[in-house]
N, C-alpha and C positions, 0 to 999 in steps of 0.2 A: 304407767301407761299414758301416752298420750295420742290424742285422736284430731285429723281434720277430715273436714267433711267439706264438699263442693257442690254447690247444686246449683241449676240452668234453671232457674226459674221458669223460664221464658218455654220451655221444653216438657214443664208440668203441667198435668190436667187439673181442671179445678176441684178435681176431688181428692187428686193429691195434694193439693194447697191446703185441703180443707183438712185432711190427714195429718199435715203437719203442725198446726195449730196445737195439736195435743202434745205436744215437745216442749217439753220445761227443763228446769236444772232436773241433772240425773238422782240429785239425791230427793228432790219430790215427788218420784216415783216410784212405787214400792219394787221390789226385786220383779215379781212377774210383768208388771206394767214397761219396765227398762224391757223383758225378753219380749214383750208383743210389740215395741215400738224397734226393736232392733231388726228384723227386717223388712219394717216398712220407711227405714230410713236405708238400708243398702239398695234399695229398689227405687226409691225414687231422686237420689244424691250421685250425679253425674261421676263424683271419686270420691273416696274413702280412702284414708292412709291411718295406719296403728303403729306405733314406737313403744317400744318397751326397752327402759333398762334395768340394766342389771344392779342387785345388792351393792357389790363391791364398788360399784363406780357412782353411783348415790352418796356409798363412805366416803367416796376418795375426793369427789367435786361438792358435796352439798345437794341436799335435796332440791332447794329453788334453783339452784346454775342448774343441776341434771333436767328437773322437770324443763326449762325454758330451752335446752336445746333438744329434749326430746319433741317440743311443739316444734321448732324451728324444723327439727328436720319432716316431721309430719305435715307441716306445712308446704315445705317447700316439695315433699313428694305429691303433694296431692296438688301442688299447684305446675309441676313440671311440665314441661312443653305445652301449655296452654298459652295460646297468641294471645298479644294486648295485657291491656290491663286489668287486674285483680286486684281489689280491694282486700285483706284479710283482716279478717274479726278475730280479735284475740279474748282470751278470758281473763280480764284482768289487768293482764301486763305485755307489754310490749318485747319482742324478741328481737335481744343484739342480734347483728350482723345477718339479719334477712335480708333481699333483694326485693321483695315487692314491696306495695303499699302496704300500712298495716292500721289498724284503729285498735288497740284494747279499751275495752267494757268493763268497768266496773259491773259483776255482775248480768255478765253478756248471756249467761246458758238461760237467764229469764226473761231476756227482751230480743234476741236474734235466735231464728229458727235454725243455722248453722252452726252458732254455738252448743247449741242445745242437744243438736243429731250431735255432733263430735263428745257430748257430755257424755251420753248414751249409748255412745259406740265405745268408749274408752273405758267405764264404766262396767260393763256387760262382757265385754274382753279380760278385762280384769277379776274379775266377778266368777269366771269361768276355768280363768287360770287360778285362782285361788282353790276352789274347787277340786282342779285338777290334782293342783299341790299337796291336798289334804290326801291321796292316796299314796303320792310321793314320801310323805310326812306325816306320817299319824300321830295321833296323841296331840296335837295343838290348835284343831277344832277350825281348821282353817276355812273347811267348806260352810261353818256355818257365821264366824265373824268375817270371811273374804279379808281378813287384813286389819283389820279394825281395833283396837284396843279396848277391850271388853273384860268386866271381872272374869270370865271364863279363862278369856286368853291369857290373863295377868296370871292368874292361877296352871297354869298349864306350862309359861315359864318359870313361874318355882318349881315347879314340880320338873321338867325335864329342862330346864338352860332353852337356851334357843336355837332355834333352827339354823340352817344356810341360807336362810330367807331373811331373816331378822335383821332391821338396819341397825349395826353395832353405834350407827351414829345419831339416831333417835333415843334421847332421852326421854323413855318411860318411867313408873314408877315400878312397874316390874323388872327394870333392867335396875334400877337403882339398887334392888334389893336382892341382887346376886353378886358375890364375887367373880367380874367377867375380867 
């Protein structure tokens, strides 16, 4: 999942400013904290854009090339047909073959309020789709690690192999320990 977020500053009340303050990295807020700041970030964030891929195209390109073009296109969806110039805040790492400006942050979801809502928004989407999945997929406890590598999870694929979900290309110690 990858998320960007746009916001009009200049369009916010100052009690929305003051709302967004409370926007950190997504992983220093506990799960119900990410669902009460998620939509007070769709509400006051001029666009929002969500990317999500798929399993098999994670295996087939790599996790960081997939993650970085799923920014890239969430990017560029949330920055389309906007006149002028856009600065984009990226999380870390800069994105081949984008068109606009771009700055990555070292650690941007804890010092840009844009990175932060896009933490949170991607995050929470995820989080929900995991959830979802757990009724798709029983038995692997999805709703309650969302994805996570947890003795539970570890334990859940010895016990049933792995999902349609499971990246065959992440080396865990749970996958080590099946003949796949």
């Amino acid at each position: 999942m990858a998320a960007a977020v746009l916001f009009d500053y200049r369009a916010l009340s100052t009690a929305e400013l003051r709302a967004l303050d409370a926007l950190n990295d997504s992983k220093q807020h506990s799960s119900q904290a990410r669902e009460e700041l998620y939509p007070l970030v769709l509400r006051s964030a001029a666009r929002v854009a969500v990317v999500s891929r798929c399993v098999s195209g994670i295996d087939a390109r790599g996790l960081h090339k997939t993650n970085l073009a799923a920014l890239r296109d969430a990017s560029r969806r949330v920055t389309a047909g906007v006149a002028g110039e856009v600065l984009c805040l990226l999380d870390g790492f800069s994105v081949p073959e984008f068109e606009r400006p771009q700055r990555a942050i070292v650690d941007g979801d804890a010092t840009s309020a844009a990175i932060a809502a896009a933490s949170i928004i991607a995050k929470v989407t995820r989080d929900r789709y995991m959830r979802h999945a757990d009724s798709q997929h029983p038995g692997w406890g999805f709703a309650e690690h969302v994805g996570y590598s947890t003795p539970v999870h570890r334990e859940a694929i010895l016990r049933q192999g792995v999902s349609p979900l499971h990246r065959m290309s992440f080396q865990s110690l749970a996958y080590q320990q099946l003949a796949l």
